[in-house]
C-alpha positions in Angstrom: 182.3 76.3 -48.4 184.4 76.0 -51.7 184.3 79.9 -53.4 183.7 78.0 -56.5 180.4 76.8 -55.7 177.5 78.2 -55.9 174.9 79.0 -53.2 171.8 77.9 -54.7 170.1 78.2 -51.1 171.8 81.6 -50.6 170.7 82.7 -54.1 167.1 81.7 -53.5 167.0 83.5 -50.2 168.4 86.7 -51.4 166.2 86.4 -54.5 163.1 86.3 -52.6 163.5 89.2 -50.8 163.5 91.0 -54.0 160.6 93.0 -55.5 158.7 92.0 -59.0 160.3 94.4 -60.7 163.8 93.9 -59.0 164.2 90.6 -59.9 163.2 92.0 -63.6 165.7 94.5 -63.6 168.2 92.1 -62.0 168.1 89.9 -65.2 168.3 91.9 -67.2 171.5 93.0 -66.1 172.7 89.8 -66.1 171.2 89.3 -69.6 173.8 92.7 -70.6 176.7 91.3 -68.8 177.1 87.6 -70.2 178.5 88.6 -73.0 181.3 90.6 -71.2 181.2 87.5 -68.7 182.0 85.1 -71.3 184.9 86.7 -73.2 186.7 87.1 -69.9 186.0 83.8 -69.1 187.2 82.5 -72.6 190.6 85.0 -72.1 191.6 84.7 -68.9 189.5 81.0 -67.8 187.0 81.0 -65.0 183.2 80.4 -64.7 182.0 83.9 -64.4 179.0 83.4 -67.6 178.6 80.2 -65.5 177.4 81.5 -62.2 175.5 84.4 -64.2 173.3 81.7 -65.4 172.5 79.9 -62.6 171.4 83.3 -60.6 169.3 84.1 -63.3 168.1 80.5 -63.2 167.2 81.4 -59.4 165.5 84.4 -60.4 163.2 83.2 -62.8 162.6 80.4 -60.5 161.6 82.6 -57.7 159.6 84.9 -60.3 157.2 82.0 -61.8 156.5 80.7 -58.7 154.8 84.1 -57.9 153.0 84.3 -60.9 149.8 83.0 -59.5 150.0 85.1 -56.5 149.4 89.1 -56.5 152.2 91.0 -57.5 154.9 91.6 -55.1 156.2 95.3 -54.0 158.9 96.3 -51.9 157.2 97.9 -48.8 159.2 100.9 -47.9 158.0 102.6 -43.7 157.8 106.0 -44.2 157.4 108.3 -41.2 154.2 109.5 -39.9 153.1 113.0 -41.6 153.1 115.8 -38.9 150.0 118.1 -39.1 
């Protein structure tokens, strides 16, 4: 696969094995970082604000179609308490 393309089925994938509140947190990361993507994409050329966008297109994707469903946690196995 071209490294300029992105992997809008690999995105997808990875995005819904986040949590609710990952994929929140996740754009809004991206949301702080555009700006700092852009300029180095207007200085030095490149597509980084580019791909930015389309993951958090991904993200919001995979977030509203869970909207009508109950809210989604990251399930974390913790072992057995001793007694």
């Amino acid at each position: 696969m071209n490294d300029n393309r992105f992997d809008w089925q690999g995105e997808r994938e990875k995005a819904e094995r986040l949590s609710d509140v990952e994929i929140h947190y996740a754009i809004l990361d991206i949301l702080k970082t555009l700006p700092h993507a852009d300029a180095l994409d207007r200085e030095l050329g490149g597509d980084r604000g580019g791909r930015y966008r389309d993951e958090i297109s991904v993200l919001r994707s995979v977030s509203a179609a869970r909207r009508d469903g109950p809210p989604r946690r990251r399930v974390i196995a913790h072992a057995p308490e001793v007694k």
